[in-house]
N, C-alpha and C positions, 0 to 999 in steps of 0.2 A: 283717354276717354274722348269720344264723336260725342257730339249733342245736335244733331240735323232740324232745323224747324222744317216744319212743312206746310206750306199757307195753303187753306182748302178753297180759295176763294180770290178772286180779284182784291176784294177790299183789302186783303190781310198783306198781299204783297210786301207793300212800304214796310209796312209795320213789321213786317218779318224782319226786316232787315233793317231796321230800327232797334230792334230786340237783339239778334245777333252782337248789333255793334258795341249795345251796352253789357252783354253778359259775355263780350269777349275780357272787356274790361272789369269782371268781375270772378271769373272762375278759370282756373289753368286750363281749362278742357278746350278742346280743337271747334267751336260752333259755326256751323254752315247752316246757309239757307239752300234748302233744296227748290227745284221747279214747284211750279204751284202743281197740287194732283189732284185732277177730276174725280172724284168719290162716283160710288151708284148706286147711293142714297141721294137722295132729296128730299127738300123741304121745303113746304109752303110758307111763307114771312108770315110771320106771327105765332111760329106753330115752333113746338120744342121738336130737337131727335138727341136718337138716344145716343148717349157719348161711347155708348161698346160698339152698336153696330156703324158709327161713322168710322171710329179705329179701326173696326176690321173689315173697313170698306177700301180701303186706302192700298195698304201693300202688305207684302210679306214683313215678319217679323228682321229686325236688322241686327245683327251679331252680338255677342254678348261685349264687347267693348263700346258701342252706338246706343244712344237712346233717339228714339224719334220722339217727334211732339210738334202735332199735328194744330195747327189756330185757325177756327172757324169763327164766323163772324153772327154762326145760329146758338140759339140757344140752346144749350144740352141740358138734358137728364140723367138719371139711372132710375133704373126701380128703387119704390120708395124715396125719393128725393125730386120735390117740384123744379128742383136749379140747382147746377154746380157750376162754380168757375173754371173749374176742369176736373181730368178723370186720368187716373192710368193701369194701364195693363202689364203690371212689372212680369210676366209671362210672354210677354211679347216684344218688349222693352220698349212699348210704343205710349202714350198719352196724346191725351188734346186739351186744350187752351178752349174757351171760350170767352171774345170779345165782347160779346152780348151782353153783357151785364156791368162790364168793365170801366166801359166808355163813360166818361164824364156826362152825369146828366145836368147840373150846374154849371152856369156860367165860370169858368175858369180859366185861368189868363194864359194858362201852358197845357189846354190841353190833350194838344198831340202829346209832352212829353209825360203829363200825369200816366192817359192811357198804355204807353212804351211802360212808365215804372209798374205799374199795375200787372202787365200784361210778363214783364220780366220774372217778381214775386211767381208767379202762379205757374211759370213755364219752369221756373227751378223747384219749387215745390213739388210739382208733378213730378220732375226727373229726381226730387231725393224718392218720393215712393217707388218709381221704376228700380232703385235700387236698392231698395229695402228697407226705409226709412218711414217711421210711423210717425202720428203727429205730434208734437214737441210741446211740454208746456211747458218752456222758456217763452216769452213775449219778444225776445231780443234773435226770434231762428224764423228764419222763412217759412222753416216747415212748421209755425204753431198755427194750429188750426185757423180757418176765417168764414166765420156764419155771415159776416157780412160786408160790406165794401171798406165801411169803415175799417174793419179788424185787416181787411190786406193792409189797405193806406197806412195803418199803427204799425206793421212789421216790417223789421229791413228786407233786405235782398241779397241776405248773406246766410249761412248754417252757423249756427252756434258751435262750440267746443265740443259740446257732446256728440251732437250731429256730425261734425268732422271728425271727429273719432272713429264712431260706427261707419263712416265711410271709410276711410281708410283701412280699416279690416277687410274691405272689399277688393276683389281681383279689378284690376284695369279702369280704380280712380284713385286720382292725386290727390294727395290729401291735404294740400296747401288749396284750401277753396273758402276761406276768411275775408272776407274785402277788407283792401288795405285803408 
């Protein structure tokens, strides 16, 4: 299994590859930062877009072994939802991340590395949905829901037993994805 970030933006650069380095160290899967990719969507600072049409602004869908997952630094939507932390298109195997929300807004003494953890949770999250993974109510699984910043901050950055189960029923993922 590929896991490719994709930074929509200057800002996300570092950060991309801040997140690569930790979720190399956290899931058997191959993860690459790809070039940053000019979208042709836009958005004005202060103004939401929508998380489907930035996804399908981006590229072609990537193989059934790749999950892409796209981190913007705008704030996204979907219909019916004023903010998500991310979105994904398990039809396309693509997702996006959004920083917008992520970002430490209190003063805190790490926090480039809070926003890297933050921003890890929600990029593995997104990629168990890419591969067919619903929301979990373990508190102890990435993938259990988070209505708010808090609820990422309380969940690891790991998939629970059951969640590595259901994936390893899957074609072209390891099923050693437990942080050690």
């Amino acid at each position: 299994m590929r896991l490719i970030l994709v930074p929509l933006d200057t800002a996300t650069d570092d950060l991309a590859r801040k997140v690569a380095g930790s979720l190399r160290r956290i899931i058997p899967w191959k993860v690459v930062v790809s070039r940053r990719q000019e979208t042709t969507h836009t958005s004005r600072p202060g103004t939401t877009s929508n998380a489907i049409t930035l996804i399908e602004s981006i590229a072609d869908a990537p193989s059934d072994d790749t999950i892409e997952v796209a981190i913007t630094p705008h704030d996204i939507t979907i219909p019916g939802r004023d903010y998500v932390f991310g979105y994904a298109l398990p039809e396309r195997n693509m997702a996006i991340v959004s920083t917008f929300r992520l970002v430490p807004l209190q003063k805190s003494r790490h926090p480039v590395r809070l926003l890297t953890q933050r921003v890890c949770k929600e990029v593995l999250h997104e990629a168990g949905h890419v591969k067919g993974l619903e929301h979990c109510t373990s508190t102890s699984c990435v993938m259990h829901y988070s209505q708010t910043l808090h609820d990422t901050d309380l969940k690891p950055c790991k998939f629970c037993p059951t969640c590595v189960t259901e994936l390893s029923r899957l074609p072209h993922v390891s099923v050693d994805l437990q942080e050690e």
